[in-house]
C-alpha positions as CSV (number, residue, x, y, z in Angstrom):
1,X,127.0,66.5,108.3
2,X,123.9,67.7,110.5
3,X,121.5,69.9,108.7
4,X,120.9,73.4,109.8
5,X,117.1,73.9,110.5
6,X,116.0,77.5,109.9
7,X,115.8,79.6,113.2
8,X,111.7,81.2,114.1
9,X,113.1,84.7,113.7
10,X,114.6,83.9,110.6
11,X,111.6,82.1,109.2
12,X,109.3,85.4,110.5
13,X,112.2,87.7,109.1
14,X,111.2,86.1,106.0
15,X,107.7,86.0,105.8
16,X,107.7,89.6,106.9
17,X,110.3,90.5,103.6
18,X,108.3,87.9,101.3
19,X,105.0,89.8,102.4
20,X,106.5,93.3,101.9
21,X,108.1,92.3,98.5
22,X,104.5,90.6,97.3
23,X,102.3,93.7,98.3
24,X,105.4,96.1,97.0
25,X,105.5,94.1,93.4
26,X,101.6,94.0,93.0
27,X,100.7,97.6,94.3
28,X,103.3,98.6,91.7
29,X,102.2,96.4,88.8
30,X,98.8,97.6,89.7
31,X,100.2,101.4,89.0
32,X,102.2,100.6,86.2
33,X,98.8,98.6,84.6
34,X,96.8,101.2,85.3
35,X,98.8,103.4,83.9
36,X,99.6,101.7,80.6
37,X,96.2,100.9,80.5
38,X,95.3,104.2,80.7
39,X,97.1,105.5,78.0
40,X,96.7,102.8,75.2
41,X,93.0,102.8,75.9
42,X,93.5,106.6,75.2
43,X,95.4,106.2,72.2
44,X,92.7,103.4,70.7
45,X,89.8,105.9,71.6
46,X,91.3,109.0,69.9
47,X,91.8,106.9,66.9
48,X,88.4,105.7,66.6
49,X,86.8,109.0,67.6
50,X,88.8,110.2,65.0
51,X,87.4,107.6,62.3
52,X,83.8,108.5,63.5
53,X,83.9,111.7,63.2
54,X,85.5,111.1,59.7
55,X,82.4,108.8,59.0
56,X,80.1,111.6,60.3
57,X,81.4,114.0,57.9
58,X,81.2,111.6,54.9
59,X,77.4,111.7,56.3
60,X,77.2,114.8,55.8
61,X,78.7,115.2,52.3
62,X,76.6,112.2,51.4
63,X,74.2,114.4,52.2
64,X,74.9,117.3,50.7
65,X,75.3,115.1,47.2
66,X,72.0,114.1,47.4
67,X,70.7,117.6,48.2
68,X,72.5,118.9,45.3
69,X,71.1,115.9,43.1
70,X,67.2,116.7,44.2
71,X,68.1,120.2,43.4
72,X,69.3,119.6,39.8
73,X,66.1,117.1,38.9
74,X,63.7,120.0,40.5
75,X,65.9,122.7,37.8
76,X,65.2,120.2,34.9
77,X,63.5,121.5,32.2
78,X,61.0,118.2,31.6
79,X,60.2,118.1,35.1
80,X,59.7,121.5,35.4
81,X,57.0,121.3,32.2
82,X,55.4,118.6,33.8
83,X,54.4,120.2,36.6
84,X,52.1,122.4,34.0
85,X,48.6,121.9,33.4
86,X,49.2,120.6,29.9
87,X,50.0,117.4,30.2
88,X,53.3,115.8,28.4
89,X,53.0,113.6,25.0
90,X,53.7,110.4,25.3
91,X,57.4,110.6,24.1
92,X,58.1,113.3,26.5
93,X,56.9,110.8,29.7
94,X,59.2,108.3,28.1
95,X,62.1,110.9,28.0
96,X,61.8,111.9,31.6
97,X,61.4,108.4,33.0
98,X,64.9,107.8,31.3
99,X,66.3,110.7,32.9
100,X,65.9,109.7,36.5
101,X,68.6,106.9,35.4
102,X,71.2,109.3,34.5
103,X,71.2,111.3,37.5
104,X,74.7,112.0,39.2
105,X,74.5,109.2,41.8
106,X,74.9,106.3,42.7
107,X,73.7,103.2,44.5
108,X,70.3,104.0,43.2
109,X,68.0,101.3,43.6
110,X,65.0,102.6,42.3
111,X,63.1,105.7,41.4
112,X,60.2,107.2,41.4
113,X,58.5,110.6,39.9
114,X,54.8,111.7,40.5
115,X,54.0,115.0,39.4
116,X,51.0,117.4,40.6
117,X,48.4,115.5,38.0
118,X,48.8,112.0,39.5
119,X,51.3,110.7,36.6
120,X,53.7,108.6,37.5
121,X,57.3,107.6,35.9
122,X,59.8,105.1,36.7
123,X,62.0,102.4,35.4
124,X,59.7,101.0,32.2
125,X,59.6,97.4,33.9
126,X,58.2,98.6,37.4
127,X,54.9,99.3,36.5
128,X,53.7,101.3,39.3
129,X,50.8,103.0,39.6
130,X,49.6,106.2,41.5
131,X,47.5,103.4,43.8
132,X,50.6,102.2,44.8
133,X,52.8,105.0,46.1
134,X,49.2,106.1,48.1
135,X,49.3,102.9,50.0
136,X,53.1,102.8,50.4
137,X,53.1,105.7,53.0
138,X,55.9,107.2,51.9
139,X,53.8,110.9,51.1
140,X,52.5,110.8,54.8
141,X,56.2,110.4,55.9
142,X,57.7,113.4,54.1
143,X,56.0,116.2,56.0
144,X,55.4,119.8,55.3
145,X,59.1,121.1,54.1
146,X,58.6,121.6,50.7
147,X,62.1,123.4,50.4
148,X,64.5,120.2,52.3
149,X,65.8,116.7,50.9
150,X,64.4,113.9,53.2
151,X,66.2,110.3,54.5
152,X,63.2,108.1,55.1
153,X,64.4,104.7,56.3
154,X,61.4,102.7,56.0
155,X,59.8,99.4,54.5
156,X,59.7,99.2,50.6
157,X,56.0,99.1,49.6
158,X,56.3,101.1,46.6
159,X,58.3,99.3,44.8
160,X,57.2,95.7,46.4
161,X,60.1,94.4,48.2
162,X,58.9,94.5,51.3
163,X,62.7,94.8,52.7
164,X,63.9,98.1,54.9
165,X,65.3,100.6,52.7
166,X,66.4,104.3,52.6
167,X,64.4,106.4,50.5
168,X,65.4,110.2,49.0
169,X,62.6,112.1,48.5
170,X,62.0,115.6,47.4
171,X,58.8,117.6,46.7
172,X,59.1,119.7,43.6
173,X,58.3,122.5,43.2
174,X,57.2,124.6,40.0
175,X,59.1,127.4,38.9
176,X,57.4,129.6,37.3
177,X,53.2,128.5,38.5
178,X,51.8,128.4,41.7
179,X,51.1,125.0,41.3
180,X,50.8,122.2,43.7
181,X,54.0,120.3,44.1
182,X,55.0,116.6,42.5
183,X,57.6,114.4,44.4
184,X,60.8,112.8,43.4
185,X,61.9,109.5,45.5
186,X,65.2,107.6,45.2
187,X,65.8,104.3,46.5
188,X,69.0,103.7,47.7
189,X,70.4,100.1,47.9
190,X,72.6,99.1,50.9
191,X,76.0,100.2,49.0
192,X,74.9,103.8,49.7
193,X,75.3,103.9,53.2
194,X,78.0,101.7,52.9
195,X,80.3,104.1,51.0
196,X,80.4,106.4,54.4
197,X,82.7,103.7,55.7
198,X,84.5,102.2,52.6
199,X,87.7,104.6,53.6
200,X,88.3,103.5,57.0
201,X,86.6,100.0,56.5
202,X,89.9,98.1,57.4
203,X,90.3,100.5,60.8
204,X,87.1,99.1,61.5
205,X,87.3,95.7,61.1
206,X,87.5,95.0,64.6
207,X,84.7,97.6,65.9
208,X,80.6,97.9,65.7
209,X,80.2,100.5,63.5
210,X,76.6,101.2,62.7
211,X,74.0,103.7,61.3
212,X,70.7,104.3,62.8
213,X,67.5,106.2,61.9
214,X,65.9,109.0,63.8
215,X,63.2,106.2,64.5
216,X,65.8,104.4,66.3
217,X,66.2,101.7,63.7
218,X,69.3,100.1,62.6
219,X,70.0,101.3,59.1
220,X,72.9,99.3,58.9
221,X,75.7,97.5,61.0
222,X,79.0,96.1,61.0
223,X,80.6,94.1,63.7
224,X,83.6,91.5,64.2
225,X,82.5,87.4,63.9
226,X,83.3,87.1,67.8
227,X,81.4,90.5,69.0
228,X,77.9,90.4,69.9
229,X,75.9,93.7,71.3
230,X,73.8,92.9,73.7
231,X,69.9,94.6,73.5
232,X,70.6,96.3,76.5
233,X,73.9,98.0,75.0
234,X,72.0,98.5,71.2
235,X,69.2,100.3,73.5
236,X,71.5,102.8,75.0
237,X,72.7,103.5,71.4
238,X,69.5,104.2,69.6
239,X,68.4,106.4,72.6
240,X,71.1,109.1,71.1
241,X,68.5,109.6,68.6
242,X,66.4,111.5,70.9
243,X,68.7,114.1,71.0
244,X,68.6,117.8,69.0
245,X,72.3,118.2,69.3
246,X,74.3,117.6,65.6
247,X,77.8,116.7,65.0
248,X,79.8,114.4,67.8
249,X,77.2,113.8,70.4
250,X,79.3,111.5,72.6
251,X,83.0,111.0,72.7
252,X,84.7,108.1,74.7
253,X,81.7,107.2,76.5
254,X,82.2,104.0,79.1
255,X,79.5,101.7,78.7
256,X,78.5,97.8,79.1
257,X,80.6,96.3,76.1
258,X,83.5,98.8,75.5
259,X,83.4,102.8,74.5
260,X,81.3,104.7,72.5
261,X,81.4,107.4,70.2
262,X,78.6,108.3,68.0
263,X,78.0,111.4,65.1
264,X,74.6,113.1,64.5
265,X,73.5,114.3,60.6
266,X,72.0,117.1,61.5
267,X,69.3,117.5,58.4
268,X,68.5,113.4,58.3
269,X,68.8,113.2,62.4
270,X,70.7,109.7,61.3
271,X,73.0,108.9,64.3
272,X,76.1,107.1,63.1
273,X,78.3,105.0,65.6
274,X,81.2,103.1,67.0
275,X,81.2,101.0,70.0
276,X,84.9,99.7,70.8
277,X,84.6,96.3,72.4
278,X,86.6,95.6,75.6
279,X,88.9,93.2,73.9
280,X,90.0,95.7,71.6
281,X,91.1,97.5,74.5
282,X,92.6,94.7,76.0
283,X,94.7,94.1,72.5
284,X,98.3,94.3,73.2
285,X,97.6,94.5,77.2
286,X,98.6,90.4,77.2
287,X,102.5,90.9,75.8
288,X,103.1,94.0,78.2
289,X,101.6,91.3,81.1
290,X,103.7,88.9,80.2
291,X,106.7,91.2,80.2
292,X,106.0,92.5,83.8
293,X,105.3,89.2,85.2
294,X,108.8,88.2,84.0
295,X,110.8,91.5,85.3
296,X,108.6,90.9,88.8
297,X,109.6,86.9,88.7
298,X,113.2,88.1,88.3
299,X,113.2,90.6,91.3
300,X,110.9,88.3,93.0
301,X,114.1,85.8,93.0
302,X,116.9,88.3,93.7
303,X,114.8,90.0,96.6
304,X,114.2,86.0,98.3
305,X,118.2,84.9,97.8
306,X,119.6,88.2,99.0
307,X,116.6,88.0,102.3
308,X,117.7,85.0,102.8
309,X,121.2,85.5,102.8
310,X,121.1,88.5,105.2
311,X,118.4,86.9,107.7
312,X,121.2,83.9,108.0
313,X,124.5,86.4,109.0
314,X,121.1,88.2,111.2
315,X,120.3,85.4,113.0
316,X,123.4,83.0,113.4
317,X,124.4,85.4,116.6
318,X,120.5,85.6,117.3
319,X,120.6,81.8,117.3
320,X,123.8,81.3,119.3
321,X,122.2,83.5,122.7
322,X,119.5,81.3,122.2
323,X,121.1,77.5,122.2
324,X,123.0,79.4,125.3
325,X,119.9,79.7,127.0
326,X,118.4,77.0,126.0
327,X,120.5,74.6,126.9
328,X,121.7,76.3,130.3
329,X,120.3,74.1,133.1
330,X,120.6,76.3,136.2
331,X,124.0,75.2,137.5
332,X,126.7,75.3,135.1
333,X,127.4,79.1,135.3
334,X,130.7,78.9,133.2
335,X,128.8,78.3,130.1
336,X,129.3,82.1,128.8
337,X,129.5,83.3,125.0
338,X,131.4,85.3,123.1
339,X,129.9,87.4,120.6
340,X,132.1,90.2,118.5
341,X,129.5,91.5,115.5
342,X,130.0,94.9,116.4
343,X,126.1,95.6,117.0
344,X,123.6,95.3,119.8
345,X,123.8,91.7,119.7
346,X,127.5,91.9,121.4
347,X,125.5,93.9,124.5
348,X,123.2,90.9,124.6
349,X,125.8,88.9,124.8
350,X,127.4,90.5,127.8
351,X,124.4,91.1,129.6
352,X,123.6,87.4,129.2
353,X,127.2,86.4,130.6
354,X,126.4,89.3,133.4
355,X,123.2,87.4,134.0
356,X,124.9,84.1,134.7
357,X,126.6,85.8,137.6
358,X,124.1,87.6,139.3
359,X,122.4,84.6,139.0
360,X,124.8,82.4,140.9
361,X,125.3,85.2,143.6
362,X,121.1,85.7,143.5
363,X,120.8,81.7,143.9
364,X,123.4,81.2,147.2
365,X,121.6,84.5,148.6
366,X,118.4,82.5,148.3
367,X,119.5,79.4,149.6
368,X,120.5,81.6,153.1
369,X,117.2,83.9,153.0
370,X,115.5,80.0,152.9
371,X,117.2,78.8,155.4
372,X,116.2,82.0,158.0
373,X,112.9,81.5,156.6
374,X,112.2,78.1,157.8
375,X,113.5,79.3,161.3
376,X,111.5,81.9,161.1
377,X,107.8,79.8,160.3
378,X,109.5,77.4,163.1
379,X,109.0,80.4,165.6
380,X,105.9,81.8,164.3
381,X,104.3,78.0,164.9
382,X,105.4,77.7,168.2
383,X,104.0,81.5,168.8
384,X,100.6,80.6,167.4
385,X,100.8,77.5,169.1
386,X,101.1,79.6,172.8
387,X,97.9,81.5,172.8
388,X,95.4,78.6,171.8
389,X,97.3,76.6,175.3
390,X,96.6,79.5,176.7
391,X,92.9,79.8,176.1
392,X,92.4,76.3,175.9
393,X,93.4,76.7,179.7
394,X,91.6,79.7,180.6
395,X,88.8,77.5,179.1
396,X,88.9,74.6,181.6
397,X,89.5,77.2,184.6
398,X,86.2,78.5,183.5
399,X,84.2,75.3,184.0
400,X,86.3,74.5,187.1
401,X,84.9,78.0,188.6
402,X,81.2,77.4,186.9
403,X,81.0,74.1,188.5
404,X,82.0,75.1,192.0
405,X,79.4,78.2,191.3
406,X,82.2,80.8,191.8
407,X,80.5,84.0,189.7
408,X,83.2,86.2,190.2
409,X,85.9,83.9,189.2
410,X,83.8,82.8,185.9
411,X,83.2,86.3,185.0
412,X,86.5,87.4,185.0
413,X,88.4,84.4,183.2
414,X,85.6,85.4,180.8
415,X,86.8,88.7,180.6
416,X,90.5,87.9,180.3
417,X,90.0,85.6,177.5
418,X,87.9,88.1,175.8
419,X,90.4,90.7,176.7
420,X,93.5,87.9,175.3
421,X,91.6,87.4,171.8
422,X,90.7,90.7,171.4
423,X,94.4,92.0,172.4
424,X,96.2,89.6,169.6
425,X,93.0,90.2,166.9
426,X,95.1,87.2,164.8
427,X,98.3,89.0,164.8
428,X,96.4,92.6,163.2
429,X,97.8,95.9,164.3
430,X,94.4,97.7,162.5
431,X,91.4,96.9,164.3
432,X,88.2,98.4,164.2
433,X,86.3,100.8,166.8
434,X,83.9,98.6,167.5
435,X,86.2,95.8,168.4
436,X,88.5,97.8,170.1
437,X,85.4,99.3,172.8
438,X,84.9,95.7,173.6
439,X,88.4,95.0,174.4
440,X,88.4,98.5,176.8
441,X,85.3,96.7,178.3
442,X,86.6,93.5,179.0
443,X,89.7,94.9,180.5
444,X,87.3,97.9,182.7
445,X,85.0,94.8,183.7
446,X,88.3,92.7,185.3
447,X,89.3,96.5,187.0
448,X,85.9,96.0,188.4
449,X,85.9,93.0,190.2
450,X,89.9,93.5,191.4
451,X,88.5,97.0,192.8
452,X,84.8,96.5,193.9
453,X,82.5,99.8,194.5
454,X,85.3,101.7,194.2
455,X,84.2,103.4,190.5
456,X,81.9,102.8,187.8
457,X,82.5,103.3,184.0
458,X,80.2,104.3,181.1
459,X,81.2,104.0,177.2
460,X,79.4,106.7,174.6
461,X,80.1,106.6,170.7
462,X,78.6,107.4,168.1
463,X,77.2,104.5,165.9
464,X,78.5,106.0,162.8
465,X,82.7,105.6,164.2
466,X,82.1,102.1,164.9
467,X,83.7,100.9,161.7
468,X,86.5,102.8,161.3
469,X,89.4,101.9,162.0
470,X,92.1,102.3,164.4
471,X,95.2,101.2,165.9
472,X,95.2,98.0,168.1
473,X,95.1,98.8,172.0
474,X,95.6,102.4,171.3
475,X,92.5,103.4,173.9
């Protein structure tokens, strides 16, 4: 059994459908990507704007615990006394060292107490001296509110470590003397920041959640094994420290790496944020791909079997006119088709059958219009053939006539044959002015000799009608 090959217009028919159907499923999948895209990056970014504010608040009530705690040591009767000019007996300094480990907070590192006469208490086994918290830097650090609880990020060199560290510090005051002030510091350990994100530490397992100072220095930071901020990105962060505002200072912000959203402390002017890293976003994204690229592969499938289906019943008439033509060789004009698909095509088909016949009529009209033709290029021939005789002969009278010196004879055979060529101008029936005067002088100059002295003739026209053009013989 011979195999079909497909037909051009069905092969195009399908290229055209497969084209339509590829830019239809990808513009599509493009929406509905965008789209979903769209709204689970949404719903990821609302969650984790939610879980920074929540950290930011739990900033600020960190805060607010430690400004409470500062408050109760500056109310406390011993430190209050100390800040007398009497100094305290020696059991009294012991007492008040102890109470700085009793104070309602936690994650306390290390404290520290120097009142207004340069005495200094802390833990019994830290031994530091009033030498020490001068060269520390922590006093030039505090400024000039006397009245506000300070977050100092900076390196320990008060109590020797050497390592970054928050400090709490407080000047106290006196309340009852106009005296000048002692100063309370608390060093925090790493726990203390910590604790802001202890509630929502599993939502933010898989995000870069960090605190930084108003120095731009990274108090602390958390981020997933296989997520690595880039300096560039950690330098846009740290910027937001520059800024006066307080509470959420950017929400959802696009940048290189994933979205950010960051919280201010307004009294420590700590900035505290979450970058979401692009394959967070992208979580989830893979299964709904996978389920597109099926439904698409599916409709793909249907679209191509049904085409090709439908270009086939298309093009089997299609390809029937054109084996008919094809194969028609110019004389067998019985060779008609019959087409009944009750659309254009049947029209085709008829005209195609008309066609044979005007054909055959068109072809035995032709073979008669020939046949005159070549009768007719017969008689032209011989006509063109008549006038070169003719001069040819008027040619040979001429040197008859020059030899036997007759003048009048030689100039008007030259006239005639001047007259002759001009007169037929190679079978034109436009000639122009010009050409025409010379043929009215040729024929006046043989008028001449036939009727000697009996006129004379002049010819005036202007040089510019020379070239037009007028009608052969016509003057």
């Amino acid at each position: 059994m011979k195999k079909s090959k497909m037909s051009g217009i069905q092969k195009k028919y399908l290229k055209y459908m497969c084209t339509l159907l590829i830019l239809a499923l990808v513009l599509s999948s493009i929406c509905v990507w965008t789209y979903v895209r769209r709204n689970m990056t949404d719903v990821i970014v609302d969650k984790y704007e939610f879980m920074n504010e929540k950290m930011g608040i739990a900033l600020d009530n960190l805060y607010r615990k430690t400004d409470a705690v500062t408050a109760e040591i500056i109310l406390e009767n011993d430190v209050q006394k100390s800040l007398r000019n009497k100094e305290l007996q020696e059991v009294e300094k012991n007492a008040l060292s102890k109470y700085f480990a009793y104070i309602d907070l936690n994650h306390v590192a290390d404290y520290c107490y120097i009142d207004n006469k340069r005495n200094v208490y802390e833990k019994s086994y830290s031994q530091i001296g009033y030498s020490d918290f001068q060269s520390s830097g922590l006093r030039e650090k505090m400024g000039d509110e006397y009245a506000k609880t300070q977050w100092i990020w900076t390196r320990d060199y008060l109590f020797g470590t050497g390592d970054e560290a928050l400090f709490i510090g407080r000047y106290v005051n006196s309340m009852d003397y106009a005296h000048e002030p002692g100063i309370v510091y608390l060093k925090m350990n790493q726990q203390f920041l910590e604790s802001v994100m202890d509630k929502d530490r599993k939502i933010a397992k898989d995000v870069a959640v960090g605190i930084i100072s108003p120095e731009g220095k990274t108090c602390i930071r958390q981020e997933p094994e296989d997520l690595s901020i880039e300096k560039r990105t950690m330098k846009k962060i740290t910027e937001l420290t520059r800024t006066k505002k307080s509470g959420v200072i950017v929400r959802g912000k696009k940048i290189e790496g994933g979205i950010l959203q960051a919280y201010r402390q307004e009294e420590t002017g700590m900035v505290i944020f979450t970058l979401v890293p692009d394959m967070v976003l992208n979580q989830g994204m893979t299964q709904i791909l996978i389920v597109l690229l099926t439904i698409y592969a599916v409709i793909a499938v249907l679209a191509f079997v049904l085409s090709l289906y439908a270009s086939q019943t298309f093009t089997r008439p299609i390809r029937q006119i054109s084996d008919a033509m094809t194969s028609f060789d110019g004389n067998d004009f019985t060779h008609t088709i019959q087409i009944h698909t009750d659309t254009e095509l049947d029209k085709i088909g008829h005209a195609y059958n008309e066609m044979l016949k005007n054909i055959e009529e068109f072809q035995n009209e032709v073979k008669n219009q020939q046949k005159e033709l070549r009768i007719s290029e017969m008689n032209t021939l011989i006509s063109q053939i008549n006038p070169h005789f003719l001069y040819n002969t008027l040619d040979t009278i001429y040197m008859l006539a020059r030899i036997n010196g007759e003048e009048k004879t030689m100039k008007m055979i030259q006239a005639l044959s001047k007259y002759l060529r001009l007169s037929l101008s190679k079978g034109r029936e436009i000639v122009t002015v010009e050409d025409e005067l010379e043929n009215v002088k040729s024929y006046m100059e043989i008028q001449q000799i036939r009727n000697e002295n009996l006129f004379r003739y002049e010819i005036e026209c202007a040089e510019e009608l020379k070239t037009r053009w007028i009608l052969k013989l016509i003057l």
